[in-house]
N, C-alpha and C positions, 0 to 999 in steps of 0.2 A: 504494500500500500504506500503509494508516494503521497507528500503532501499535502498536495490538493486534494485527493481523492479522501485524505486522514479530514480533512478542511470543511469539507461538500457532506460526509458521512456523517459526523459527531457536531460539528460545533455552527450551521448552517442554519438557520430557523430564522422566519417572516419576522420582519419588524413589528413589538407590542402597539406601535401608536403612531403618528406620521410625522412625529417630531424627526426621522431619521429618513431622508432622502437617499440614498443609499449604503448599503449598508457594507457585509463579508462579500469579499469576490473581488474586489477593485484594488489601487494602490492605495485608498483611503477610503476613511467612510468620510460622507456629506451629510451634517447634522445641523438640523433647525432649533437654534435657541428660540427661546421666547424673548420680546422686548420687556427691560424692566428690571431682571434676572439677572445676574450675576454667574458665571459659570465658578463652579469649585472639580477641581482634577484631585486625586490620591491615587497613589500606587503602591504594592506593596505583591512582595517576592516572597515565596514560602522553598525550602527546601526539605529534598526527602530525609527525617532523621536528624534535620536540627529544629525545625519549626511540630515537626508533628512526627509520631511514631512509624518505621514504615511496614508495621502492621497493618495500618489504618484501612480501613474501607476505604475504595475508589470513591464513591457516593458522597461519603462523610466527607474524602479530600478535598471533592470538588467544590460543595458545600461551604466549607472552612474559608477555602480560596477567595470566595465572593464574598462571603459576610463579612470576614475582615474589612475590607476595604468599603461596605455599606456601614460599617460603624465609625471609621475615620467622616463619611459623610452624615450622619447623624449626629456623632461632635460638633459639627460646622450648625446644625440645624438644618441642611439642606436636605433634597427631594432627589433623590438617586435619578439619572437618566439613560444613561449607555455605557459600556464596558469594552476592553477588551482585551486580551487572552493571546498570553505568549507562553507557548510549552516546552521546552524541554523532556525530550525521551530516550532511555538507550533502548526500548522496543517499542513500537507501536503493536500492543495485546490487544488486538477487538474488545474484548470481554470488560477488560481495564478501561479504556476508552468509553465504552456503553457506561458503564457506571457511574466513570470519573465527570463525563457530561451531565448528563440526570441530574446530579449533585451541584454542580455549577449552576445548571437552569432553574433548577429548582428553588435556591437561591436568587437567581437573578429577578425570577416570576414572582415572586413575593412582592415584589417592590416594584414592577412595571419595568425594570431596566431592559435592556436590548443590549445582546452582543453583538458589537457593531465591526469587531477587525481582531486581528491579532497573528500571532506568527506560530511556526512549531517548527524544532529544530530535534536532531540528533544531537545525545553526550552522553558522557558518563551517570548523569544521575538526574534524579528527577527534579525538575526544577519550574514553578509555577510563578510567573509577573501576572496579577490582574492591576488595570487601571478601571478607575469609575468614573465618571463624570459626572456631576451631578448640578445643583443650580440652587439656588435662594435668593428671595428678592432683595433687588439693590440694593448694598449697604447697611444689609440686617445678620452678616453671617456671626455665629458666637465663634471666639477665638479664644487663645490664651489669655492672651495680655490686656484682660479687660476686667479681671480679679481688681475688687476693693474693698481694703482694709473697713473690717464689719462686716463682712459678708460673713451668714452662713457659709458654711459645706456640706455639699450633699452628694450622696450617689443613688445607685437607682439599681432595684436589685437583692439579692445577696452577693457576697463578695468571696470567692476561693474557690468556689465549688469547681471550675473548671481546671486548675489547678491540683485540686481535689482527685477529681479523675482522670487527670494524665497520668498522677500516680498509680492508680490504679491500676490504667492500662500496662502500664510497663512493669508492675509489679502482676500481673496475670492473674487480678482477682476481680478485676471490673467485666462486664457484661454490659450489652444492648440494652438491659431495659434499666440499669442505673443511673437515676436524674444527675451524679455527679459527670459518669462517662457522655450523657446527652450533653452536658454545656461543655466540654470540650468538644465532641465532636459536631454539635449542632450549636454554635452562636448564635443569639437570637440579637442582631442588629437592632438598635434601639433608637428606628425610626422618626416614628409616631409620635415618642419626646422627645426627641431632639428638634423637629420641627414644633411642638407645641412649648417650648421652653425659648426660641424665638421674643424679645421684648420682654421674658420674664426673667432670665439667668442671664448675669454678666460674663461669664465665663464656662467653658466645658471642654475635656478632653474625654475619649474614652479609655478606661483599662484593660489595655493588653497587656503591660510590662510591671504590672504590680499596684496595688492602691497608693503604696507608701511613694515609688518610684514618679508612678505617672502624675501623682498630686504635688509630685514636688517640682516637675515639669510645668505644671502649670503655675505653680507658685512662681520660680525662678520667672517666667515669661513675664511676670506680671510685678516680680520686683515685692515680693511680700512675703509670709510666711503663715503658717496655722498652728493649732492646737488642736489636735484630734485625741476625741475619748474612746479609747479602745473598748470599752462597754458596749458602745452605740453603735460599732462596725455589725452592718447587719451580717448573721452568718444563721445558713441553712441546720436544721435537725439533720439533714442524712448528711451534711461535714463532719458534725460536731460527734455525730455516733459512729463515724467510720476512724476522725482522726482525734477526737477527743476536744475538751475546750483550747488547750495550747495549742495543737496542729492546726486548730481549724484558724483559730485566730495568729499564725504563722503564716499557714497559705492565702489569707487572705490577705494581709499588708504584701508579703514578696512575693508572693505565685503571680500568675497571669492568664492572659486567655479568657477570662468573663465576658469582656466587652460591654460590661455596663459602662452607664454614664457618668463625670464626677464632676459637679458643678457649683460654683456658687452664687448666690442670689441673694439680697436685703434680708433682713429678718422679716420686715413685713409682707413680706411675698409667701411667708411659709402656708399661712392657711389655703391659700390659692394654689399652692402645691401640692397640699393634700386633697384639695379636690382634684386636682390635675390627676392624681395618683390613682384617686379610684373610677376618674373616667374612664382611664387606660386599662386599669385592672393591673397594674406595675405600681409596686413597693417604691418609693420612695423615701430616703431616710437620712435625717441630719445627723453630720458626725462632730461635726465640728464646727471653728471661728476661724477665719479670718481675722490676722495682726501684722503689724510694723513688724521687719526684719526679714530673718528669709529662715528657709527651711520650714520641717516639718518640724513637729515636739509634740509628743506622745505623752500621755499621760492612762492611770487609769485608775478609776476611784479619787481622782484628783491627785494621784501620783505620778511626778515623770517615771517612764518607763521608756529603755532606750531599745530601740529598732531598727539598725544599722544598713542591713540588707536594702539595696534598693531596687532590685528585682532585675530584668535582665539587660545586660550592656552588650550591644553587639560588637565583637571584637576589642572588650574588655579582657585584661588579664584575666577575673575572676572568672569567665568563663572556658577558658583553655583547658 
């Protein structure tokens, strides 16, 4: 099977909506913005065996592949629109392929997107780039650097559980139907608030690379620092019974892979986010303040408590 033919079989399918003038088959695809809108792009490259186990389901990879990159747009508060998909193969396996698409689409169709282009290559190892494009109106996108001193902290969610069962899986005691193994292998991109948190949160990033890590990312951008009460880190029953109260509240400040939301907003904005919370039917939950300085500071029961780990650094010593 040459690459076309890999191209035209798996990854080929009618554009969701007429925003995409043309789409897979060309030297580019030709996409209709809307006037008004702002376009937001993310990218983000997964490999086999350092980003995910290469046990994994084809399905679940594919899956993975796309929602990552729909949570970088859900940070933004933007409305996902078209993707597209560079592969990396040392075989092209029918079987593998059927699967690994399904799992991409599948993701993609949640959210209206269109894969609109992309490339596939021969190599040593498997190696996945999706880009998204997505849009939000003019001048309304949430960013880092917009944290202010008095803000709550929030995130959105429980926090570890995907972290939770990546262990699992590599430790050969997790199964298909374990809520911890579904939020690693099924992220559920957090849409719907990210665009309804628009005019209501000054700030948001999402956690891939740790609570502790990604909050302190967003703090540095913003020139500020927190106080989070490790009490109020929401953590699931099936973490807390699988890794106990220290594991669970471990994988949750330095694990990764949730893809909830971490944001902050006025205090008086909270009541309105509890009704936000249970329009959506998504937990919502304040962890913390916003203060002068920088860094994070942990506390709990009003005790500092020090949390060093900052979850994962890519081409960091600490992970060699």
């Amino acid at each position: 099977m040459d690459e076309f033919e890999l191209i035209r079989q798996f990854f080929s399918r009618s554009a969701l909506d007429h925003s995409t003038r043309l789409g897979v088959g060309d030297d580019g695809a030709v996409l209709i913005p809307e006037t008004g809108r702002d376009l937001i792009a993310v990218v983000d490259t997964v490999v086999d065996d350092v980003h995910f186990p290469h046990q994994l389901d084809a399905a679940d990879i594919g899956y993975r592949a796309m929602a990552v990159n729909l949570s970088d747009i859900a940070a933004m508060g933007g409305r996902p629109r078209w993707a597209t998909l560079a592969l990396t193969l040392a075989t092209a396996n029918t079987v593998w392929l059927e699967k690994f698409s399904s799992g991409i689409f599948s993701a993609a169709n949640e959210f209206g997107v269109a894969i609109v282009g992309g490339d596939t290559t021969h190599g040593d190892q498997l190696v996945i780039s999706v880009q998204v494009m997505g849009d939000v109106a003019a001048g309304s996108a949430l960013t880092r650097n917009a944290v202010c001193v008095g803000d709550d902290v929030y995130v959105s969610g429980s926090i570890g559980d995907a972290a939770g069962g990546l262990q699992l899986i590599q430790q050969g005691l997790g199964d298909d139907s374990s809520r911890l193994v579904q939020r690693f292998c099924r992220p559920r991109a957090r849409i719907e608030l990210g665009q309804a948190l628009v005019g209501l949160a000054h700030a948001a990033i999402d956690i891939s690379d740790g609570l502790l890590g990604d909050l302190g990312k967003l703090l540095k951008a913003s020139s500020c620092a927190a106080t989070i009460e490790l009490a109020d880190v929401p953590l699931s029953r099936e973490l807390r019974t699988a890794f106990g109260d220290d594991g669970a509240l471990q994988l949750a400040m330095t694990g990764g892979d949730d893809y909830e939301l971490c944001f902050t907003a006025r205090p008086e904005n909270a009541e309105e986010l509890q009704a936000l919370a249970l329009a959506l039917g998504i937990m919502i939950t304040r962890i913390g303040t916003v203060e002068e300085g920088a860094g994070v500071r942990c506390q709990q029961g009003g005790k500092p408590v020090a949390i060093t780990d900052p979850g994962y650094l890519h081409f960091s010593e600490s992970n060699e």
